[in-house]
C-alpha positions in Angstrom: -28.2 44.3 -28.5 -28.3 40.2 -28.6 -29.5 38.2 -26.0 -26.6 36.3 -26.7 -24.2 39.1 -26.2 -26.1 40.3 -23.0 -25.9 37.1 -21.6 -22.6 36.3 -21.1 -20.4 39.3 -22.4 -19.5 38.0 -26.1 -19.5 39.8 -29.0 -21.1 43.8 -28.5 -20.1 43.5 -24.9 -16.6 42.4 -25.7 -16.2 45.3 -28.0 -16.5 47.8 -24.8 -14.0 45.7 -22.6 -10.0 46.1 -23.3 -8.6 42.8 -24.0 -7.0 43.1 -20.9 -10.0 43.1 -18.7 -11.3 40.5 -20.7 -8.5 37.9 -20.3 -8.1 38.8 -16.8 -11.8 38.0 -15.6 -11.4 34.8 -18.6 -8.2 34.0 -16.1 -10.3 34.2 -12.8 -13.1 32.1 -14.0 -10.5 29.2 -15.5 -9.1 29.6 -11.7 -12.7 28.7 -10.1 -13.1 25.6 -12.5 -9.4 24.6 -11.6 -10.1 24.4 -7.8 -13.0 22.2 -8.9 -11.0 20.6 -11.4 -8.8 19.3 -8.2 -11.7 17.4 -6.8 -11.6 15.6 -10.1 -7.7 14.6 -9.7 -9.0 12.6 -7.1 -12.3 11.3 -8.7 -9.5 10.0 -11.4 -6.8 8.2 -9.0 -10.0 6.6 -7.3 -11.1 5.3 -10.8 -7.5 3.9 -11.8 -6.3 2.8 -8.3 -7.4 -1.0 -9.5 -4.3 -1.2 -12.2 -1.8 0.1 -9.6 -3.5 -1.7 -6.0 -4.0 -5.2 -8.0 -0.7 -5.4 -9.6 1.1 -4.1 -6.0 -0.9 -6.7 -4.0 0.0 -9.6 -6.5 3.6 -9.2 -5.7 3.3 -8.2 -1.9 0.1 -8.8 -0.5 1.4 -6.8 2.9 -0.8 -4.0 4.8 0.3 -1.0 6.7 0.8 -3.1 9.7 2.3 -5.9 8.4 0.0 -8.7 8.1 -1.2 -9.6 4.8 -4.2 -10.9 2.6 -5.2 -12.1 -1.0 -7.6 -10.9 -2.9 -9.8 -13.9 -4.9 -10.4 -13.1 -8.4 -13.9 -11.7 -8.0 -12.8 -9.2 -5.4 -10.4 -8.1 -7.7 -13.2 -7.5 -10.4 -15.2 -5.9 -7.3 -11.7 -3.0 -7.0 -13.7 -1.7 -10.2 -17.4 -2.9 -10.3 -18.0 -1.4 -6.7 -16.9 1.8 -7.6 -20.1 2.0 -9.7 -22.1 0.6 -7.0 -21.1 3.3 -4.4 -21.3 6.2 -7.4 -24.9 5.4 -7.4 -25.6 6.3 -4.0 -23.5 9.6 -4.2 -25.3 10.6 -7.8 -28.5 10.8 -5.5 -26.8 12.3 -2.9 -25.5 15.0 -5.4 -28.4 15.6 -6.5 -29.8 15.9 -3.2 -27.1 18.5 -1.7 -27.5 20.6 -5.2 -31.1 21.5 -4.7 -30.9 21.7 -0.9 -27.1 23.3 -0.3 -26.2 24.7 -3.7 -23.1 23.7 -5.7 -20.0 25.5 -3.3 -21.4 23.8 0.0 -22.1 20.3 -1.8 -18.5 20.2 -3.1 -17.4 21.6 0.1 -18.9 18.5 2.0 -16.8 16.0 0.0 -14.3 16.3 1.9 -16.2 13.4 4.6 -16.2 10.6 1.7 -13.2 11.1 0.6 -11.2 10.7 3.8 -13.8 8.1 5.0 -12.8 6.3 1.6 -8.7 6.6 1.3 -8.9 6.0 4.8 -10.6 2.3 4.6 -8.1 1.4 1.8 -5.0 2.8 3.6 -6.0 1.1 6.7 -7.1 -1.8 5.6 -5.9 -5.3 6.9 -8.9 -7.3 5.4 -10.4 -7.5 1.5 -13.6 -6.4 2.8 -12.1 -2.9 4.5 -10.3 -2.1 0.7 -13.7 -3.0 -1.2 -15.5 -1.1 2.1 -13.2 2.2 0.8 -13.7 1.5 -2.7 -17.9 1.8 -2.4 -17.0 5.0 -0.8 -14.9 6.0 -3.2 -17.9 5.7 -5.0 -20.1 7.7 -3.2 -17.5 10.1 -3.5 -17.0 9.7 -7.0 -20.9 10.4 -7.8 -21.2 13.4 -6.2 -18.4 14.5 -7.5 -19.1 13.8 -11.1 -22.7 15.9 -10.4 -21.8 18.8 -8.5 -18.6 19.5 -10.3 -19.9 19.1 -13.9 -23.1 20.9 -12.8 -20.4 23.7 -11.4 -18.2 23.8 -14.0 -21.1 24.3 -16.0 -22.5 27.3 -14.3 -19.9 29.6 -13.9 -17.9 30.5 -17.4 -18.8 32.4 -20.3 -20.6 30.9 -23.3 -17.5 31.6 -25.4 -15.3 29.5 -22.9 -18.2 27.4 -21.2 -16.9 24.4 -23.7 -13.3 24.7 -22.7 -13.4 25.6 -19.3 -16.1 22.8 -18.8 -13.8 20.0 -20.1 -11.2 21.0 -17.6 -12.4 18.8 -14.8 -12.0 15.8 -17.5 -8.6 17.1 -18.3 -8.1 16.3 -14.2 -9.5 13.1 -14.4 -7.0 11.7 -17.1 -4.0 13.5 -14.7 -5.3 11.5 -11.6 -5.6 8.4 -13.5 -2.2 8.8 -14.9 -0.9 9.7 -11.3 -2.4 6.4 -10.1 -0.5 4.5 -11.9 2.4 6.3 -12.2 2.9 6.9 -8.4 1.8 2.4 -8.2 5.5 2.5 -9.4 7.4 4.2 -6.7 4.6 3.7 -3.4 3.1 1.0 -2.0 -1.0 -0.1 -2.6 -1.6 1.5 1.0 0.8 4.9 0.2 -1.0 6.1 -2.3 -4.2 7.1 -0.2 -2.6 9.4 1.5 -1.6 11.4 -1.7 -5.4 11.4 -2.7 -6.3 12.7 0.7 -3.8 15.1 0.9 -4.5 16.6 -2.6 -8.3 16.9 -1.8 -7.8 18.9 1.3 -6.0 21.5 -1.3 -9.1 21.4 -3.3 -10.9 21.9 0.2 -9.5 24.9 0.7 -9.2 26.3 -2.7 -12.7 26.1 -2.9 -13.5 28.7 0.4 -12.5 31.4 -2.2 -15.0 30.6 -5.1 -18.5 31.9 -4.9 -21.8 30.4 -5.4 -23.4 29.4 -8.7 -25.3 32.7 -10.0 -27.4 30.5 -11.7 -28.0 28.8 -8.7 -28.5 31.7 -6.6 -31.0 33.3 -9.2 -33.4 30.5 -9.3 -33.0 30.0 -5.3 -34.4 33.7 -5.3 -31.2 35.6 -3.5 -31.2 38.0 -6.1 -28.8 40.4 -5.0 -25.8 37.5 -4.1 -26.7 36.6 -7.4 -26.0 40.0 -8.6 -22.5 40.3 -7.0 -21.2 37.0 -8.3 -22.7 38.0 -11.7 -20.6 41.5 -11.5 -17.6 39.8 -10.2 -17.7 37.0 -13.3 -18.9 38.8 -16.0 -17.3 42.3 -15.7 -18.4 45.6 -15.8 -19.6 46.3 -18.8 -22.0 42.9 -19.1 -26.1 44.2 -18.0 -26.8 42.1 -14.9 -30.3 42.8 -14.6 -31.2 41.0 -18.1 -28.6 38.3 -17.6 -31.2 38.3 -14.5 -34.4 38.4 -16.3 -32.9 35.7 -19.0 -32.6 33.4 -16.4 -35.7 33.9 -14.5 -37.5 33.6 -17.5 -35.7 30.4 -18.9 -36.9 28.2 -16.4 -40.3 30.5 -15.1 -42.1 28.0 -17.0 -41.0 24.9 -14.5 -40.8 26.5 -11.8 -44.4 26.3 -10.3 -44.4 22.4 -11.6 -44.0 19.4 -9.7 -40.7 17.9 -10.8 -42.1 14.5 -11.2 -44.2 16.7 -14.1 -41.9 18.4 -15.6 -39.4 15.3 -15.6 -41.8 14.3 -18.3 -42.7 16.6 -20.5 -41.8 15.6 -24.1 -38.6 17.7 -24.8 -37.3 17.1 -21.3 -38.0 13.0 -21.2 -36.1 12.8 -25.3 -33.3 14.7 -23.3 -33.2 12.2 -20.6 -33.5 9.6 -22.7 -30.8 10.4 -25.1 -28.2 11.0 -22.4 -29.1 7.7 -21.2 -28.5 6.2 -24.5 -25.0 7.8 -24.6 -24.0 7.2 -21.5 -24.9 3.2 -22.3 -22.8 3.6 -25.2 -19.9 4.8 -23.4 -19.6 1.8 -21.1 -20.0 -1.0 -24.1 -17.6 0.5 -26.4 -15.3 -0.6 -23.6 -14.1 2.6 -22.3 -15.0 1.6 -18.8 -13.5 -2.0 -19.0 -10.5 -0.7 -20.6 -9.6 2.4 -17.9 -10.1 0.0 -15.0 -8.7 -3.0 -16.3 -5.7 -1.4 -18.6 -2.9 -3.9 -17.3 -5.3 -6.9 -17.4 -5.9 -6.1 -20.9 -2.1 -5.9 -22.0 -1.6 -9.4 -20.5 -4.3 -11.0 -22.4 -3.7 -9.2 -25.6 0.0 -11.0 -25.1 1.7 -7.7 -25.8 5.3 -8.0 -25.6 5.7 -4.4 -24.0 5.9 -4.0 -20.5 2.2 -3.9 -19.1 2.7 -1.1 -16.3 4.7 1.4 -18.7 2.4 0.5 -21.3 -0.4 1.6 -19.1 0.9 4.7 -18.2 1.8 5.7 -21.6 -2.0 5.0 -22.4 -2.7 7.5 -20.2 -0.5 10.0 -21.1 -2.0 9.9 -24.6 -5.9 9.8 -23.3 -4.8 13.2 -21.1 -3.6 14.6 -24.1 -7.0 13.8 -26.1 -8.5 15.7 -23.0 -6.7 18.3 -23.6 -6.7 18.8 -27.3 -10.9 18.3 -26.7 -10.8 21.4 -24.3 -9.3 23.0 -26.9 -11.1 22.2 -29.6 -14.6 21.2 -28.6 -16.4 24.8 -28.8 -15.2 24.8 -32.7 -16.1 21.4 -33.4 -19.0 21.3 -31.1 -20.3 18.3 -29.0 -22.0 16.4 -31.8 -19.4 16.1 -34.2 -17.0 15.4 -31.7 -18.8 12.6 -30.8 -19.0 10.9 -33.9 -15.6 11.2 -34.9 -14.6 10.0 -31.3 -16.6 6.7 -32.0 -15.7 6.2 -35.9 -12.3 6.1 -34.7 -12.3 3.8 -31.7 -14.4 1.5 -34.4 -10.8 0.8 -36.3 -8.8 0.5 -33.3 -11.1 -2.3 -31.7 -11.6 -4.0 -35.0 -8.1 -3.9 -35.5 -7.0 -5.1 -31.8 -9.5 -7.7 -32.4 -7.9 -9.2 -35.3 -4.5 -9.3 -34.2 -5.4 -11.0 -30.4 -7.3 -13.6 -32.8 -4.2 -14.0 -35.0 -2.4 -14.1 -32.1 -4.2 -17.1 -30.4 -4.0 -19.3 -33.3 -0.8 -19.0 -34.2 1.0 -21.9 -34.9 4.8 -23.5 -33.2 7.6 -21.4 -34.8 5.4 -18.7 -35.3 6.4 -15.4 -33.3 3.6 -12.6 -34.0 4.3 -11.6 -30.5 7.3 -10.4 -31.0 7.0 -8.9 -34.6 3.7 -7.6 -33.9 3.6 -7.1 -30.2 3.7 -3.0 -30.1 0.0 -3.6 -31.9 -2.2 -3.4 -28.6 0.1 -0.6 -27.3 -1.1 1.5 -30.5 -4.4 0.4 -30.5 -5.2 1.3 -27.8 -3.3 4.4 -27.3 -5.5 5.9 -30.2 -8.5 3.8 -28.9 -7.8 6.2 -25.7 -6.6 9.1 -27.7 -9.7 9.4 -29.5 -12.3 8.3 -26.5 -10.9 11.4 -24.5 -12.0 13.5 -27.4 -15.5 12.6 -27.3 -17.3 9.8 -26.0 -15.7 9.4 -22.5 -16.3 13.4 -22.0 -19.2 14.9 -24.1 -22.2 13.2 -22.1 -21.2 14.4 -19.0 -21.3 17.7 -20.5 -24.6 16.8 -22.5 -25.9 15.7 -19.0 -25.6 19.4 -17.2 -26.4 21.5 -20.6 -29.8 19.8 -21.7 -31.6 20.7 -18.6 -32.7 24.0 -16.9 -31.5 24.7 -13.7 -34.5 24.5 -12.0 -34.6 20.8 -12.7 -30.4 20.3 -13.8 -29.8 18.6 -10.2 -32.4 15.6 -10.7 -32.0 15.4 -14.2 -28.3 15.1 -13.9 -28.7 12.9 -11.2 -31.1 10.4 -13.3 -28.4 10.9 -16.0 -25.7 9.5 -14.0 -27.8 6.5 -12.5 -27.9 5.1 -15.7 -24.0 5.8 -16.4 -23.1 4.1 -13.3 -25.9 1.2 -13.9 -24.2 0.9 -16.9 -20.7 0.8 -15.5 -21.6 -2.1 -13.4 -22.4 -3.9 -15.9 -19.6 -3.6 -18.3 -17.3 -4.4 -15.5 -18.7 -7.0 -13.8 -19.6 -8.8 -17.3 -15.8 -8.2 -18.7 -15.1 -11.4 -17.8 -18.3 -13.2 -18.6 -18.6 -11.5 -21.9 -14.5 -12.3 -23.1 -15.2 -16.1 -21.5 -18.4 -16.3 -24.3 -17.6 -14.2 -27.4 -13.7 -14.6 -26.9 -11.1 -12.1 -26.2 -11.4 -10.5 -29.8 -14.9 -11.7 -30.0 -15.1 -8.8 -26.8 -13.5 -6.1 -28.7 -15.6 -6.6 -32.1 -18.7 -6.4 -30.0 -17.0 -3.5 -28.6 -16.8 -2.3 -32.1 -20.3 -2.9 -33.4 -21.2 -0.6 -30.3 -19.1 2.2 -31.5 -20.8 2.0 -34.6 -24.2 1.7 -33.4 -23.1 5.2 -31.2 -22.1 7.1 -34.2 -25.3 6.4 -36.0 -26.9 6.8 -32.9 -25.4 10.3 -32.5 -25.8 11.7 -35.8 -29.4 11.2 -35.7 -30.5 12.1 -32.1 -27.3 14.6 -30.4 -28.7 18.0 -30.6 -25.8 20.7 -31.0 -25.3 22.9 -27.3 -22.4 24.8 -27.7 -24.3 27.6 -28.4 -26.9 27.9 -26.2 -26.5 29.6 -22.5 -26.9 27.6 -19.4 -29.3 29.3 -17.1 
């Protein structure tokens, strides 16, 4: 019998199971990674609050009690750029509550950043108090993106672990969606409450899932590891070597000082590679263009509606999450990736020529109006296509590289970087479109995109294969 098969119940073992019993524990596991996937709903309003808070407050700058206050231009860069800041601090912290509290207690202890965060914002009657929530939101959004990835990670079955892992992405793209959508109908200081209220249903979803057996495994309670392994993998899959496997992948670092095995040659390429990617993600724009979606629209000079515009770009980018959860354990991580880039290389090239057309052209000349559903599609497909690689695939990269014995530091080094990087791109939008231009912006955009997909077919080592122990 195949390691493979006795690890996680594919092929010989699915033989002795009924297609019944198979799609019913399949069912139970997608359930788990959907109470986590919650948590993300959250992480994804937090991330596209800017285009619905900023537009709201531009129009009617009231609070909750009344008074009012304007936001200067650079806090409004700060809505985004501090979200970064405060996701550095909870990577770390993530990382921290991993190795010391497992995965179900770290997401469990969430809950205290995220009503500390939509609380600031909801309450908040100066600039400082909103950016004050946003740097939480931060913290929040760090550990989140850790322990959830790492969890999602964890629990499912090689056969489904590519799926069922892009599910929390999936929730991402339906909280940024339902940021903006719900900016339509409720006020910049209403909306927190929605956020709050949906993560206390992801609070107490999550009582009812069980520990990482991974987790538990390495942490040496063997027989709670054993009960969650029976209750996730069925009957008919052998715990004990499912047991043994994972012992013996990470035996070899577990004696190690993690400083040491941090830098061991295979495990210091991974680290560096995933760094590389996640750079890459920011400065193909992704980053500027989730956070700043509306901004972009009025500099483009689209003649469509920059709020509904918005949302429809985020319609399309959850249905590129979705079609990658579909897809992305037959196309695999690598390819996926480089086909995510090649496109987004047309649509910035092509966005960039029209906004440069569009700036010089001359009295009695109406591009805007013949031309003006051209950023809409742009970046629609720009979205489209991001979602179906390069603004998912390193975060799952970033949990399936590494061994669990050293998954929570790497992960958390991982993320540093993304977040690093996320500063950057944000807080240098600006800057950057001031000094190369507005299309200028979106070639170098481009030339990033193709560095990535050169980068990628050269370095991106193929996972959906391999268990995660």
């Amino acid at each position: 019998m195949s390691n493979k098969a006795v690890l996680y119940g594919e092929e010989e073992l699915l033989r002795k199971e009924t297609p019944g019993e198979w799609r019913g524990r399949i069912s139970k596991q997608a359930l788990m990674v959907f109470a986590i996937g919650l948590g993300f709903v959250v992480l994804g309003m937090a991330a596209g609050y800017p285009n619905a808070a900023v537009a709201d407050l531009r129009q009617d700058n009231s609070t909750l009690f009344g008074s009012s206050f304007d936001l200067e231009p650079w806090q409004e860069d700060m809505m985004g750029s501090i979200l970064s800041a405060g996701a550095l601090v909870g990577t770390w912290l993530g990382g921290w509550a991993l190795r010391t509290a497992g995965r179900r207690r770290s997401m469990l202890s969430l809950v205290m950043p995220s009503t500390i965060s939509w609380g600031l914002v909801a309450l908040a009657v100066r600039p400082w108090m909103l950016l004050a929530g946003r740097f939480f939101s931060g913290v929040f959004s760090g550990m989140m993106s850790i322990v959830g990835n790492v969890y999602a990670v964890e629990l499912p079955d090689t056969s489904v672990r590519g799926f069922l892992a892009m599910l929390p992405n999936v929730m991402v793209s339906v909280g940024l969606l339902a940021s903006v959508s719900l900016g339509l109908c409720l006020r910049w200081f209403e909306i927190p409450v929605v956020a709050m209220a949906l993560f206390f249903v992801c609070f107490t979803s999550m009582l009812f899932v069980p520990e990482s057996p991974t987790f538990l495994a390495v942490s040496g309670r063997e027989s709670e590891a054993r009960r969650v392994l029976r209750r996730l993998r069925g009957p008919c899959a052998d715990v004990e070597e499912e047991m043994r496997l994972l012992k013996a992948y990470n035996q070899d670092k577990t004696d190690q000082p993690i400083v040491r095995v941090l830098l061991q040659r295979d495990v210091l390429r991974a680290l560096l590679v995933i760094q590389a990617l996640f750079f890459i993600q920011n400065f193909c724009g992704f980053s500027a263009f989730m956070i700043n979606t509306t901004r972009i629209f009025q500099d483009a000079g689209s003649s469509l509606d920059e709020e509904l515009s918005s949302i429809l770009v985020f319609l399309v980018q959850m249905a590129g999450t979705v079609s990658a959860s579909l897809l992305l354990d037959r196309a695999g991580r690598r390819l996926s990736l480089i086909a995510s880039m090649a496109v987004m290389t047309l649509c910035l090239y092509a966005m960039g020529t029209y906004v440069y057309f569009a700036e010089r052209e001359g009295p009695g000349e109406h591009l805007e109006n013949s031309w003006g559903w051209v950023p809409l599609a742009c970046l629609m497909v720009y979205m489209f296509s991001a979602s179906f690689g390069v603004a998912t695939v390193p975060f799952i990269l970033n949990a399936e590289y590494f061994p669990t014995k050293i998954r929570a530091q790497a992960a958390s080094i991982g993320l540093t970087g993304a977040n690093m990087y996320g500063i950057l791109a944000l807080q240098l939008f600006t800057p950057m479109q001031t000094a190369l231009t507005t299309p200028g912006l979106y070639w170098f955009y481009g030339g990033v995109s193709i560095a990535g997909v050169l980068f990628c077919y050269a370095f991106i080592r193929e996972t959906m294969k391999i268990a995660v122990g």
